[in-house]
C-alpha positions in Angstrom: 9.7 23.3 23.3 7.0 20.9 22.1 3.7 22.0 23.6 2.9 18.0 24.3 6.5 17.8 26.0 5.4 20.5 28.6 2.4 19.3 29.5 4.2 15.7 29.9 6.5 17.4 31.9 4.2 19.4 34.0 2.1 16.2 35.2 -0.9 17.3 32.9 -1.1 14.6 30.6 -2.4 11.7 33.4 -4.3 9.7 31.6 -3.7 10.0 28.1 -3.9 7.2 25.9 -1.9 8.5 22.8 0.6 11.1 22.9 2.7 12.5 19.8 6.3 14.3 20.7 8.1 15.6 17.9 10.0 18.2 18.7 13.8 17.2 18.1 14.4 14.5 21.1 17.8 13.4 21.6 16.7 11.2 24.3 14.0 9.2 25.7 11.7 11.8 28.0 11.6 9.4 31.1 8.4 11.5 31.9 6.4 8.6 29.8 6.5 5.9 32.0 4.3 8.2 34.4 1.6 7.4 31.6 2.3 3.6 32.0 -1.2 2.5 33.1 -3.0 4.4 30.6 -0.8 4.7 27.0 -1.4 2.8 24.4 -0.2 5.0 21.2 3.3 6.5 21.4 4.4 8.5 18.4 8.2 9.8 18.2 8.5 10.3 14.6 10.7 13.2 13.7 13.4 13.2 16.6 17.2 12.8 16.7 16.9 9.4 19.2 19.0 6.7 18.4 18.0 4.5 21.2 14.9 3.8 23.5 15.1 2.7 27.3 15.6 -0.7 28.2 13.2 -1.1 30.4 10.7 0.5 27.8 8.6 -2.9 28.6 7.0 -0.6 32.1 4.4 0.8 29.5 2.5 -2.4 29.8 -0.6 -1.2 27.5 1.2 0.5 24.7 0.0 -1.4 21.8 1.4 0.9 18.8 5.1 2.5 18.5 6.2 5.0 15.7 9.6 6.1 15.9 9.8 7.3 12.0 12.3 9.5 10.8 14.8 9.3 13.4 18.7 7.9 13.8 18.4 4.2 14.2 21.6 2.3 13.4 19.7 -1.0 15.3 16.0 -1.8 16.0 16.2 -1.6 19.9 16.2 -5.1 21.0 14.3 -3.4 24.0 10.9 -3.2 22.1 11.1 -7.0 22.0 10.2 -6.9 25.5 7.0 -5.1 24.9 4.9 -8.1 24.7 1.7 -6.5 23.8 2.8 -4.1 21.0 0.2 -4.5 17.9 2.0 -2.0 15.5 5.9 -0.9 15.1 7.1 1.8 12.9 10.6 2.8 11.9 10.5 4.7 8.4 13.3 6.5 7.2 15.9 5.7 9.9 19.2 3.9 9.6 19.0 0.8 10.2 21.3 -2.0 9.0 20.5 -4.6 11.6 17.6 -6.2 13.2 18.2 -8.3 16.1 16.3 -11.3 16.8 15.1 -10.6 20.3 13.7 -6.7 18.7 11.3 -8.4 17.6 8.1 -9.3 20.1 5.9 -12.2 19.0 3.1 -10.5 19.1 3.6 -8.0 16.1 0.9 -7.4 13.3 1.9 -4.9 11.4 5.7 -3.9 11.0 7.0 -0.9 9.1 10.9 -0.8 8.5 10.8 1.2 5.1 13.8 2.9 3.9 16.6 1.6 6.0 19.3 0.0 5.2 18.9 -3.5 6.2 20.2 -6.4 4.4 18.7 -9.5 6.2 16.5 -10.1 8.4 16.5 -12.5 10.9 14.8 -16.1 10.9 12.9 -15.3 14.1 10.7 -13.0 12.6 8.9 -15.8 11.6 7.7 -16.0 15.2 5.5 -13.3 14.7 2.5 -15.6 13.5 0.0 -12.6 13.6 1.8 -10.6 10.9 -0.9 -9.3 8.7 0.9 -6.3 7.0 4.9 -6.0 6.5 6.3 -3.0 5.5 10.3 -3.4 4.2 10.2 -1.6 0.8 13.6 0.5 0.2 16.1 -1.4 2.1 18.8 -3.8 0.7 17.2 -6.7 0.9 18.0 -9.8 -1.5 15.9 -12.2 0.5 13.1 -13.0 3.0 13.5 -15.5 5.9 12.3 -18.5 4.9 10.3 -18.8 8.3 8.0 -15.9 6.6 6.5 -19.0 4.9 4.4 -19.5 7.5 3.0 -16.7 7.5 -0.6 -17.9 7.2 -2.4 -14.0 8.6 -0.1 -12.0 6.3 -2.1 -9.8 3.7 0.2 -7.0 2.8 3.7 -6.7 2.0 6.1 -4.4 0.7 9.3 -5.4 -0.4 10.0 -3.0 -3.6 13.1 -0.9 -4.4 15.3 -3.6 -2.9 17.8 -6.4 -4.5 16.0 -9.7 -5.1 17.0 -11.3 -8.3 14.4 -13.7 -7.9 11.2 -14.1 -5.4 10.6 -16.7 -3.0 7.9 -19.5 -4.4 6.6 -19.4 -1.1 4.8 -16.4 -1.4 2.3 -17.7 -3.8 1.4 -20.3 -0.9 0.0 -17.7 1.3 -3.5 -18.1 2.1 -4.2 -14.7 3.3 -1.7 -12.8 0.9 -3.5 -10.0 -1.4 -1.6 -6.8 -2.1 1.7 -7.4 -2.9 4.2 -4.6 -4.2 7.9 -6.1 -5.8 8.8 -3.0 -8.0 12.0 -1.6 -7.8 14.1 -4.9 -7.7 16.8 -6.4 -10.1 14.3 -8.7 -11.2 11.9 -6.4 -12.7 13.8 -3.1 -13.4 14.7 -4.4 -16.9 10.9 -4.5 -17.4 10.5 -1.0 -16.0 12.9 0.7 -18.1 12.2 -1.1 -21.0 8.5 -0.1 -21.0 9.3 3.3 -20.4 11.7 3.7 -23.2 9.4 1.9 -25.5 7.5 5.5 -26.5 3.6 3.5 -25.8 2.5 7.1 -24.5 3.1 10.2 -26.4 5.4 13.0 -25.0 4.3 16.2 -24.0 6.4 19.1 -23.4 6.0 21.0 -19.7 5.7 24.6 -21.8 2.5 22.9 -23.5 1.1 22.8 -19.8 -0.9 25.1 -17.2 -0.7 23.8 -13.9 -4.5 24.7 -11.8 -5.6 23.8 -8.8 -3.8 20.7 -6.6 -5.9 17.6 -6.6 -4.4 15.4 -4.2 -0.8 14.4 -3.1 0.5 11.4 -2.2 3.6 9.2 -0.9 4.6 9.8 -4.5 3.6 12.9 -5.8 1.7 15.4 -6.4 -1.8 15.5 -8.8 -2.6 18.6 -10.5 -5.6 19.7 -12.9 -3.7 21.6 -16.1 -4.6 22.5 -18.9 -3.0 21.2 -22.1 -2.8 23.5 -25.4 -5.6 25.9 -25.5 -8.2 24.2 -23.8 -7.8 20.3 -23.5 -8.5 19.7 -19.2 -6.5 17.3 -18.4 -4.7 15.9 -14.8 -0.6 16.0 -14.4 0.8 14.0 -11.6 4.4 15.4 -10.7 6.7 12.6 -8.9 8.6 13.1 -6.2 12.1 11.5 -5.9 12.3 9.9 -2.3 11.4 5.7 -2.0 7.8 5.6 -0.9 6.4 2.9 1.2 5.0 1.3 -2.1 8.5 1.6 -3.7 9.8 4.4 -6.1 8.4 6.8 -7.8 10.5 5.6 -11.0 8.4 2.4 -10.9 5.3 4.0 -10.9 5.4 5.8 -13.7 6.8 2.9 -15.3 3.7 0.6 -14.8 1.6 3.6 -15.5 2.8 3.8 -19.2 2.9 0.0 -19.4 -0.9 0.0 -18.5 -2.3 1.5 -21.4 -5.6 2.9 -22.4 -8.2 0.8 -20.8 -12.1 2.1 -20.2 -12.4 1.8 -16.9 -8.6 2.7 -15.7 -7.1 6.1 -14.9 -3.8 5.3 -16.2 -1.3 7.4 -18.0 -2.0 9.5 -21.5 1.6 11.2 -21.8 4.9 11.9 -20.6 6.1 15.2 -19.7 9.2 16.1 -21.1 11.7 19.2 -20.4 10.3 20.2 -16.4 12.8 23.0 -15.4 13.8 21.0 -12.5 13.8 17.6 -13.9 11.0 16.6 -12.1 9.5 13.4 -14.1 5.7 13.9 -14.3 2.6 11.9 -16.4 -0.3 13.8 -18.3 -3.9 11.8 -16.9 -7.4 11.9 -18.2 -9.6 14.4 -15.7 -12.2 11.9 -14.4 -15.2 13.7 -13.7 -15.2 15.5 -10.3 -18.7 13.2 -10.2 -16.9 10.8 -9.2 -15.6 10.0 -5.8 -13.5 7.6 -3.6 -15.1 3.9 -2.7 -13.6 4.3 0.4 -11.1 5.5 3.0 -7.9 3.8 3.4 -7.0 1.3 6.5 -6.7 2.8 10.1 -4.7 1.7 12.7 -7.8 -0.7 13.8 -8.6 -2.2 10.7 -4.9 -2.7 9.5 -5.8 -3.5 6.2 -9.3 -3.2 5.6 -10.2 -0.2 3.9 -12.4 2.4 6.7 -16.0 3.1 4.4 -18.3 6.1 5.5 -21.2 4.9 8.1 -23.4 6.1 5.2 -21.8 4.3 2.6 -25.0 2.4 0.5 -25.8 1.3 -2.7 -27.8 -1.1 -4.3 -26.5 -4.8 -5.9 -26.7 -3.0 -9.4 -24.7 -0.5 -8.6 -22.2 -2.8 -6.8 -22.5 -5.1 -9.3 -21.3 -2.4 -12.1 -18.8 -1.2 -9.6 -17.0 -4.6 -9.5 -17.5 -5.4 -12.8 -15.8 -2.2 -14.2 -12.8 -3.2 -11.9 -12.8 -7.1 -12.8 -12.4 -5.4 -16.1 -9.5 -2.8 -15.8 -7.7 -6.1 -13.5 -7.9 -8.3 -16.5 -6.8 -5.8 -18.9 -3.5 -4.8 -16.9 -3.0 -9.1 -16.0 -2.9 -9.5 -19.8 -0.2 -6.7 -20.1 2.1 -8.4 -17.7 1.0 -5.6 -14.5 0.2 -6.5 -11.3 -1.5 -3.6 -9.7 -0.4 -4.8 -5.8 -3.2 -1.9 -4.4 -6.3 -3.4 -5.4 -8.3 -1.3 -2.7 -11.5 0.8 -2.6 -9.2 3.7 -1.8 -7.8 3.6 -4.6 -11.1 3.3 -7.1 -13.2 6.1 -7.8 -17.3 5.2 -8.3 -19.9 6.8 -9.9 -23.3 5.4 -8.9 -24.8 5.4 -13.0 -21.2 5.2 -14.3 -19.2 2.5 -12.1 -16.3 2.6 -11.2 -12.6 3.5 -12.2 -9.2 1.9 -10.7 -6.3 3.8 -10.5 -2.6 4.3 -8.1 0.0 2.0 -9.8 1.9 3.4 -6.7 2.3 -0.5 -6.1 2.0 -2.0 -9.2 4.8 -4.0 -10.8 5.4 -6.4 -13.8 5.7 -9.9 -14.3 7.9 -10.0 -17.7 10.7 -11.5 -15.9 8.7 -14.3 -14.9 7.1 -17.5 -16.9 3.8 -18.0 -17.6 3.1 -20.5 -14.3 4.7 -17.6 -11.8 2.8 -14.8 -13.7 -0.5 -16.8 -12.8 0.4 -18.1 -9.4 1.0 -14.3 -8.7 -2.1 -13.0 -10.4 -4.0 -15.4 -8.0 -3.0 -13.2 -5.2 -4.7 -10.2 -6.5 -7.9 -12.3 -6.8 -8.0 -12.4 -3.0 -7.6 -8.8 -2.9 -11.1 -8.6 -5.6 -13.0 -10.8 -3.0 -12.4 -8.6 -0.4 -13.9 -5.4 -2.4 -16.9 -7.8 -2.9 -17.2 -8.5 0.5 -17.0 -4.9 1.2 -19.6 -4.2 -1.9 -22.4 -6.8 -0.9 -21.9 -6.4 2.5 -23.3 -2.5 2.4 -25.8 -3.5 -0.6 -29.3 -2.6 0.1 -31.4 -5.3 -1.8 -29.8 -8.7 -2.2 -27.3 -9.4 -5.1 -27.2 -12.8 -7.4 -26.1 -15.7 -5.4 -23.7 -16.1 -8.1 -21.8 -13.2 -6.8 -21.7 -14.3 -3.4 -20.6 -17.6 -4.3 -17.6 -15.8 -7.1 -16.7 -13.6 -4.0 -16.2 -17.1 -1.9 -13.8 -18.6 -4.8 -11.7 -15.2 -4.4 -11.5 -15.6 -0.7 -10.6 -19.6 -0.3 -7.1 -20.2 1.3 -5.9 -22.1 -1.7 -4.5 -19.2 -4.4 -4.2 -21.9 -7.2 -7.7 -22.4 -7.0 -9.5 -19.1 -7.2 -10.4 -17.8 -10.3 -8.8 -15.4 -12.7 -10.5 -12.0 -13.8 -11.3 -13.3 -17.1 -13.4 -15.8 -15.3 -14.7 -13.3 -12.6 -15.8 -10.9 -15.2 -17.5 -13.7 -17.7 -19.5 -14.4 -14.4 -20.0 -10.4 -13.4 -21.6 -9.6 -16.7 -23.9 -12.6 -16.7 -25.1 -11.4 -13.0 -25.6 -8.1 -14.6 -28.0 -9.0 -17.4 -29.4 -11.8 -15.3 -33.4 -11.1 -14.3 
């Protein structure tokens, strides 16, 4: 038995604020509600529950609800009653159906990855302070057109799914800036055909020795290797499983279509013949030097990035930072990519060598497209670059150009048609940079 489940059970949990039971549930442990004037976080990822109570709406403060990995067929219509719930999760369930009265007004961030829903209903667009929606992997082909009013949402997923086409609505969001579409009819034409088009050399897996583990994510797995005799070099292993960016398949597509940029960690080779099949990418080693911007979003800041209380530098520093970025943006913008993650998680900085962007976890192409939907799109990701120079000038500690402050304004207004387009950004970056 779960350690957390006995103490519930035992009375010795009064009090607690967050509790996490995984521990094979086949029902609802009714022992909860005793915590109903003091929980707020209930996590009941990895069970076997296929329903929650109906009068689930007793725990009056709970504000976030994960129920990942479980057997869902329905999102219980009883959370809709739970009028204070902030957050919702319900990864890798089964759910085909979403009623309209599951889903409480008062949601912000919503996680339904890897389901099997097909439509959603029109009522979602009552949740008016949606910031981040999480669908990708379902079986979706379209949104509800009530999502156009959307005016607080700044992250969605809807990747590995069945659009044909994409709503023109979504390039009317004012507050839209990291959006991930991989995976769909619409684009996988692109994918395949940039991965079949040879633009990165192959490599064969008995060429490689695998060292120490880097980092894993959603998607895979990041090894240093060496290549040949002596050439250091990162591999990055994918995993097969739909991620909450998409699949893993799309990644490595956008990650060959990227090509060789400066100030990008994007892919050198492909790895051919893995014993199990495994698809995997040859990187360039960036310089253990260099480390991560930032942390990524927390519960709190939904989809902020979280930076380190110490976290400093000065407007050169940030200035070369953003500059770098504004460079590897427009480079990938001009290769039909968008990148759809344009965080300071996901960009490594150097305080004499600036910075380098890199995850394509999210990224996706615009070939199907025509030129006015390629740039109304791109103008979505300028938002996302005027909240990393927020987050640089805001923790600058001399004062940067007013230029930049006024550039990081344009990224940031409501309108997207209006902001500016890396080419611009960067034009304006450099002139900051050499300016007295």
């Amino acid at each position: 038995m779960n350690d957390t489940l006995a103490e519930l059970r035992a009375g010795r949990l009064a009090g607690a604020r967050r509790i996490d039971l995984s521990c094979g549930l086949t029902e609802f442990p009714r022992e909860v509600f005793d915590l109903a004037d003091s929980l707020e976080v209930l996590n009941l990822s990895g069970n076997a529950l296929d329903t929650l109570p109906g009068d689930l709406h007793r725990l009056h403060k709970l504000r976030v609800l994960f129920c990942s990995d479980n057997r869902f067929t329905t999102l219980p219509e009883a959370i809709g009653q739970c009028h204070g719930l902030d957050i919702v999760g319900f990864k890798a369930n089964q759910i085909r159906s979403v009623p309209a009265a599951s889903l409480p007004p008062s949601l912000r961030w919503l996680i339904l990855t890897d389901n099997q829903i097909e439509a959603l209903p029109d009522s979602l667009g009552a949740c008016t302070r949606m910031q981040k929606l999480m669908l990708a992997g379902n079986r979706l082909r379209t949104l509800p057109p009530s999502m156009a009013g959307f005016k607080q949402l700044e992250l969605l997923r809807i990747s590995a799914n069945r659009f044909e086409t994409l709503p023109a609505w979504l390039t009317t969001l004012p507050r839209l800036a990291w959006l991930a579409c991989a995976g769909n009819p619409f684009d996988t034409q692109a994918e395949d055909a940039a991965i079949a088009a040879q633009s990165v050399p192959h490599v064969d897996w008995r060429e490689l020795t695998l060292g120490r583990q880097l980092g894993e994510g959603a998607s895979g797995v990041i090894h240093q290797a060496t290549l040949g005799a002596s050439q250091q070099v990162a591999v990055k292993l994918f995993k097969g499983a739909v991620t909450s960016d998409g699949w893993p398949h799309s990644e490595m597509a956008a990650c060959i279509g990227a090509g060789e940029h400066p100030t990008l960690i994007a892919a050198q080779s492909r790895i051919d013949g893995h014993p199990q099949g495994t698809e995997g990418l040859v990187m360039g080693l960036v310089d253990p030097s260099f480390v991560t911007l930032a942390g990524p979003p927390s519960l709190a800041s939904c989809t902020r990035d979280v930076y380190a209380d110490d976290a400093r530098w000065t407007a050169d520093v940030a200035l070369r930072i953003a500059r770098d970025i504004a460079s590897a943006m427009q480079h990938l913008h001009a290769r039909g990519l968008l990148h759809g993650d344009l965080y300071a998680h996901n960009i490594l900085w150097h305080a004499q060598r600036g910075g380098r962007l890199g995850d394509f976890g999210a990224a996706w192409m615009t070939g199907a497209l025509d030129a006015a939907q390629a740039s109304a799109f791109q103008a979505l990701e300028m938002r996302a670059f005027g909240c990393l120079l927020e987050e640089l000038l805001e923790r600058c500690t001399d004062a940067a150009p007013a230029s930049v402050g006024a550039l990081k304004d344009r990224c940031l207004q409501p309108t997207p048609a209006a902001r500016p387009s890396f080419a611009e950004a960067l034009s304006l970056l450099q002139r900051a940079s050499s300016s007295p």
